[in-house]
C-alpha positions in Angstrom: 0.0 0.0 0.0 1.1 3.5 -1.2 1.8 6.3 1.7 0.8 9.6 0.0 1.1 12.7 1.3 0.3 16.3 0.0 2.3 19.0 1.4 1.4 22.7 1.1 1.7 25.9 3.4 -1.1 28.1 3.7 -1.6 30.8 1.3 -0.6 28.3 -1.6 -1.6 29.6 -4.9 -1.3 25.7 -6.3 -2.4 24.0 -3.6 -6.3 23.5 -4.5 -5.0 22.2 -8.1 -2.5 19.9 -6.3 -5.6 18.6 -3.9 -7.9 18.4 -6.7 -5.7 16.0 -8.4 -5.2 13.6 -5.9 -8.9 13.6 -5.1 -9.9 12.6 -9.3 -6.7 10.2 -8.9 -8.8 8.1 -6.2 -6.0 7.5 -3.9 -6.2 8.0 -0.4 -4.0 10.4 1.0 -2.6 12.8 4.3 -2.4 16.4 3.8 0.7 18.4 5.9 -0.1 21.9 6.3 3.8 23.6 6.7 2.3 26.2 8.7 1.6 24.0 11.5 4.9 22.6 12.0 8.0 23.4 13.7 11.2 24.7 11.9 13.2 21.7 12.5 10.4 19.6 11.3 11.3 17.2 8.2 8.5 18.0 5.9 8.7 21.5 5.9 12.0 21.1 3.7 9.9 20.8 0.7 8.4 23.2 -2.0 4.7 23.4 -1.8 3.2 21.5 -2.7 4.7 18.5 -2.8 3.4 14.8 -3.2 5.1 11.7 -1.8 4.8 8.7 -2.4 6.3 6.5 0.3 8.6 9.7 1.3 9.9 10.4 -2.3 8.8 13.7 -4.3 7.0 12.5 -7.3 5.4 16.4 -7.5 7.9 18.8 -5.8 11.3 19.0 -4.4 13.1 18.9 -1.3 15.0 22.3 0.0 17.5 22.9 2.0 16.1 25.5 3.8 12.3 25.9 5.9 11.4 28.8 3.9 10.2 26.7 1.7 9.3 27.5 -1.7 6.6 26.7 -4.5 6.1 24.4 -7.0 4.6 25.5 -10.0 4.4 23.0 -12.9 1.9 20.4 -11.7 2.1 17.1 -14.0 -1.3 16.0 -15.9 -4.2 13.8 -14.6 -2.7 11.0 -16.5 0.8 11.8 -15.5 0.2 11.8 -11.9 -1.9 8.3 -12.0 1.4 7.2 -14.2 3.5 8.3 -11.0 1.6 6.9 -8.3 0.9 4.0 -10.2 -3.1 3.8 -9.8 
């Protein structure tokens, strides 16, 4: 079974799009709001948003810093069901 997770801070102008996909994908799924989490905390090294599957980016990146970032390409219906491989 697939871990999925969609990462996002508030305020992020992709992060409906990035929801919305998951949701027509059929996949269940754990959403991390950045906001809520502490500095130090590992998933707030990621642009928003992010998807992974079993802790990889398959949507996304990992950063070096908490500031995050955003992502802004966000693959195709068909390409994300290609990625989590639904």
């Amino acid at each position: 079974m697939n871990n999925i997770k969609l990462i996002y801070f508030k305020g992020c102008p992709n992060y409906e799009a990035a929801k919305n996909l998951l949701l027509k994908s059929d996949c269940d799924f754990e959403e991390v709001n950045q906001s809520d989490l502490s500095n130090d905390h590992p998933l707030k090294h990621y642009t928003s948003p992010t998807i992974l599957k079993n802790g990889k980016p398959i949507v996304g990146n990992q950063t070096d810093s908490s500031a995050g970032g955003c992502s802004i390409q966000l693959p195709s219906d068909a390409e994300l069901k290609r990625k989590l491989e639904i």
